[in-house]
C-alpha positions as CSV (number, residue, x, y, z in Angstrom):
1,X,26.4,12.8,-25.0
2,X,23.0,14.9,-24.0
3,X,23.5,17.0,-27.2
4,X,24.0,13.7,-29.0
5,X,20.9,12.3,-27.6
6,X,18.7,15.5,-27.8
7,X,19.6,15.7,-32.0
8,X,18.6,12.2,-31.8
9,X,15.6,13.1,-30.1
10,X,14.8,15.9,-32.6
11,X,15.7,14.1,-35.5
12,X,13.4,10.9,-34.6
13,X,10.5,13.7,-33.7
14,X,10.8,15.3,-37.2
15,X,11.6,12.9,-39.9
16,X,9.6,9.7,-37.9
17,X,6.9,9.2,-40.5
18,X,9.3,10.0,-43.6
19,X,12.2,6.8,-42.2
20,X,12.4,3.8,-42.7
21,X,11.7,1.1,-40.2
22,X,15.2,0.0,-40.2
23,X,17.1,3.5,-40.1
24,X,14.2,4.3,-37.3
25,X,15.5,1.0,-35.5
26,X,19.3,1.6,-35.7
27,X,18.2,6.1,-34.5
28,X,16.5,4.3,-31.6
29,X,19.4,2.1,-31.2
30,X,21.4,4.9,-31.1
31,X,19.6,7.0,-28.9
32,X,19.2,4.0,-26.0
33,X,22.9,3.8,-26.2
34,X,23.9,7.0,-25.6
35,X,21.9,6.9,-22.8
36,X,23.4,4.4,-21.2
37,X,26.9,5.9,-21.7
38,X,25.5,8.9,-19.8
39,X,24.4,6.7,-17.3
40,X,28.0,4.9,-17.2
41,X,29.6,8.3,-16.9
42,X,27.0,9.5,-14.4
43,X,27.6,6.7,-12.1
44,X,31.7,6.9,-13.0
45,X,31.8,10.3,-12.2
46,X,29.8,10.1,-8.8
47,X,31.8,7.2,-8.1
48,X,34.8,9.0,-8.0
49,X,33.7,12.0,-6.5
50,X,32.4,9.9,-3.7
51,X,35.3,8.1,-3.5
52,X,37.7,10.8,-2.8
53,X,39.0,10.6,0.9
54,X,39.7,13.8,3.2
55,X,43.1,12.5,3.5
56,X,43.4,12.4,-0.1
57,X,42.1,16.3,-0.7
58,X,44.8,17.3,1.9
59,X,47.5,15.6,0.6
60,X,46.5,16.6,-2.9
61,X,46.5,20.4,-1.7
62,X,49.7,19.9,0.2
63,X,51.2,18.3,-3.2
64,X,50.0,21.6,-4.6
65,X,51.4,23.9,-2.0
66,X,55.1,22.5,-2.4
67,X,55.0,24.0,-5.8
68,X,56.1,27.1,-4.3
69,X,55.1,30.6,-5.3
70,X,52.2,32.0,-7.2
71,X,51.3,28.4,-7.7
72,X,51.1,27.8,-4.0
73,X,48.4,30.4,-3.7
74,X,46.8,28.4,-6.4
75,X,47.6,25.4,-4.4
76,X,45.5,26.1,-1.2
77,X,43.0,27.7,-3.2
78,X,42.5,24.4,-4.3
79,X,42.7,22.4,-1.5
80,X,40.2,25.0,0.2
81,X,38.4,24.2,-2.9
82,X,38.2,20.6,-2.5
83,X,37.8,20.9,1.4
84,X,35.3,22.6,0.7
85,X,33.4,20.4,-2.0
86,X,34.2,17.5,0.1
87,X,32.3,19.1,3.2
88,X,29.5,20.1,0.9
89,X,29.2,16.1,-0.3
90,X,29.6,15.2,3.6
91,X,26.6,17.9,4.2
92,X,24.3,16.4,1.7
93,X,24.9,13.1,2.8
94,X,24.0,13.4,6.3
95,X,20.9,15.5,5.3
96,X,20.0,12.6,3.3
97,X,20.6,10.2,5.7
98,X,18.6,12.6,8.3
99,X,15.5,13.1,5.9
100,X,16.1,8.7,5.3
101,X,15.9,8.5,9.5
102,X,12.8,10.7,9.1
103,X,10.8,9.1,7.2
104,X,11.7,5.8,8.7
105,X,10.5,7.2,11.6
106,X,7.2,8.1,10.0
107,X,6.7,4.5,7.9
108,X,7.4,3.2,11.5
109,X,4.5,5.5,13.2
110,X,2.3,4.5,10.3
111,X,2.6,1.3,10.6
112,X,1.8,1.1,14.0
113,X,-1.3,3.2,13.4
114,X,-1.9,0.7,10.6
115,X,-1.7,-2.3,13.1
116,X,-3.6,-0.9,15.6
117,X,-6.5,-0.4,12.7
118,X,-6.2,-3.5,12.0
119,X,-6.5,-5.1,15.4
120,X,-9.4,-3.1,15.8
121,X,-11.1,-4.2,12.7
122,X,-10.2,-7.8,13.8
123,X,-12.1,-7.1,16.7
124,X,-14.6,-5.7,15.3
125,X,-15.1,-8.4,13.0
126,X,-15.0,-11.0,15.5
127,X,-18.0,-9.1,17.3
128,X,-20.2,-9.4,14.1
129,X,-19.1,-13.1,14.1
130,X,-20.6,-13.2,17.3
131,X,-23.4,-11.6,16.7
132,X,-24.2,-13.2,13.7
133,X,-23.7,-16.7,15.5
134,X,-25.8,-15.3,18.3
135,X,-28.9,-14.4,15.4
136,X,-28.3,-18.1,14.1
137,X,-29.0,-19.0,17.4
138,X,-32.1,-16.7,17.9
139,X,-33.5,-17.9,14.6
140,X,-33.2,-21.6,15.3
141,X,-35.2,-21.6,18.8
142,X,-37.5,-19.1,17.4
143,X,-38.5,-21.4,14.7
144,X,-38.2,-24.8,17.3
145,X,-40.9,-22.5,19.0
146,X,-43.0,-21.9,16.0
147,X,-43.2,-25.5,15.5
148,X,-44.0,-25.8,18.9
149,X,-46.7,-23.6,19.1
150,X,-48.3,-24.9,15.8
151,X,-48.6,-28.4,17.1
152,X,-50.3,-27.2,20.5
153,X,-52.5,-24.9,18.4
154,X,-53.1,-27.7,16.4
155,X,-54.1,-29.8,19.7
156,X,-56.4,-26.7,20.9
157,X,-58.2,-26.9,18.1
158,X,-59.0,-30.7,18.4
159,X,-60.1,-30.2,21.9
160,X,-62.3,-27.2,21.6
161,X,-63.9,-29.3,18.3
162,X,-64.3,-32.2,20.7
163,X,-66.0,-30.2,23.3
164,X,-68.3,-28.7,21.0
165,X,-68.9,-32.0,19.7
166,X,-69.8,-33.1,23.6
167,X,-71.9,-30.1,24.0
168,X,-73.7,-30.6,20.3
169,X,-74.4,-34.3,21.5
170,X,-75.6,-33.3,24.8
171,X,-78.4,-30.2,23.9
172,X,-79.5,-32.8,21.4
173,X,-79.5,-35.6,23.6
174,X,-81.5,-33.3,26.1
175,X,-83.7,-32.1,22.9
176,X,-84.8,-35.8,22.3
177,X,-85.4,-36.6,25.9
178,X,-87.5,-34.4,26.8
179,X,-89.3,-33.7,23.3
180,X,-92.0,-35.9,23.6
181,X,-92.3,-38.3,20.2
């Protein structure tokens, strides 16, 4: 099937420009079905491999060994065979299963660090909220203030007018008094 599909491969790669669309359709056709027939068999064949019991190597090289003989030698070569493929399987699994624990493990220690960035970027945020409320604050008395002090400067100002309105009125009252006419 993966000579099938590389000739496929080659043949598209070459002649693509020269085909026509249809004969180019049913070559890609082609090509997409063979790959999933090597996928089927991929899967079947794992399938089956994984499948295959202890119990059912043993009793498979004990079939074997009751053939007697030359063949028996053959016999527990195979079943050592298969003992020994099945161990190999059982060997890959676990380290699989050890190097899945492991990075479990290390998602789960991320995540925490991820949380506990998060928490503090939630606090830090609700500082700045704070603060930001706390400037709001600041700005609205300052200007309350402002006003403030613009209205009294504002009532200064009339008074000192009004005094030097006084005094005006008094140096020329005192000018005309004692000026004689």
């Amino acid at each position: 099937i993966d000579t099938n599909i590389s000739a496929l491969d080659l043949e598209l790669r070459c002649i693509a420009s020269s085909l026509k669309p249809s004969y180019r359709s049913s070559l890609l056709a082609q090509r997409q079905q063979k790959q999933q027939q090597a996928a089927a068999l991929g899967r079947a064949y794992e399938d089956a491999v994984l499948s295959i019991t202890t119990e059912e190597l043993l009793a498979y090289g004990a079939a074997a060994d009751e053939g007697g003989g030359h063949e028996a030698l053959g016999g527990e070569h195979m079943r050592q065979t298969l003992v020994q493929a099945g161990d190999e399987i059982q060997d890959k699994t676990e380290a699989s299963i050890n190097r899945t624990k492991h990075m479990v493990g290390e998602m789960e220690e991320m995540g925490a660090q991820i949380l506990t960035k998060m928490d503090e970027q939630t606090e830090q945020l609700r500082k700045a909220n704070q603060d930001l409320d706390d400037a709001h604050y600041n700005v609205d008395r300052a200007k309350k203030t402002a006003i403030t002090l613009a209205k009294n400067a504002a009532g200064d100002r009339f008074s000192q007018c009004l005094c030097l309105f006084i005094f005006l009125f008094l140096v020329i009252a005192i000018v005309l008094v004692c000026v004689p006419r």
